[in-house]
Phi, psi and omega in degrees: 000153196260169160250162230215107202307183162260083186262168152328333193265342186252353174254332183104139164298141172057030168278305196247116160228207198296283217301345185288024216180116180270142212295135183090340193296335178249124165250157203300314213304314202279324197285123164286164168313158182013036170270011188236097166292159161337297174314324191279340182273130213278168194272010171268343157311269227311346162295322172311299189303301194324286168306340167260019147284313187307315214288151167207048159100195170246097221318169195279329165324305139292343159275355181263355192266328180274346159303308185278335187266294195312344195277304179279348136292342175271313173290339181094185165329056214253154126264172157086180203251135182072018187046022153359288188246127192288157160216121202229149176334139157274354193238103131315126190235037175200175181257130171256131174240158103325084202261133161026290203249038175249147175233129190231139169221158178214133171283123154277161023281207183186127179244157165261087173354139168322114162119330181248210149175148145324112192214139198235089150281344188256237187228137159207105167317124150212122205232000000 
């Protein structure tokens, strides 16, 4: 005797439904390919896809604002179009150390406040 796929026509409509099918019994491995359509998928997926398809990045606008903010963190203090002039405090009010293999420069003059200091293992300019 052949076997016989299983269909509406060898079981009768409306033979096999959700409660006949004990919960876990269909694994992905039993789905053929691209048998579970668009339609079958609840729309809150397909809304999930939808928005991370829209998403491609961030405009040059914005890379150029983080490219100009990162420039002033990493660069230090500036003034002027292009941070043309560095600038730095005139008073030190905290302890500063200088380690061993640093090179320190500063515009002067430069006072050090009651209380704190400076300690210079390396180098330190102040010109």
């Amino acid at each position: 005797m052949a076997i016989q796929k299983i269909s509406n026509a060898v079981l009768g409509t409306g033979s096999v439904n959700a409660t006949s099918i004990a919960a876990g019994e269909v694994s992905t491995a039993k789905i053929a390919d691209d048998a579970v359509t668009e339609d079958k998928l609840a729309n809150a997926i397909n809304s999930a896809i939808a928005a991370n398809t829209a998403k491609t990045g961030i405009t040059s606008a914005q890379a150029s604002a983080i490219t100009a903010n990162t420039a002033k963190v990493t660069g230090g203090p500036s003034l002027g179009t292009a941070s043309i002039i560095r600038t730095n405090a005139q008073t030190i009010s905290e302890d500063i150390t200088i380690g061993a293999t640093t090179n320190g420069m500063s515009a002067g003059p430069i006072t050090i406040a009651d209380g704190y200091t400076v300690t210079v293992n390396g180098n330190w300019s102040v010109v």
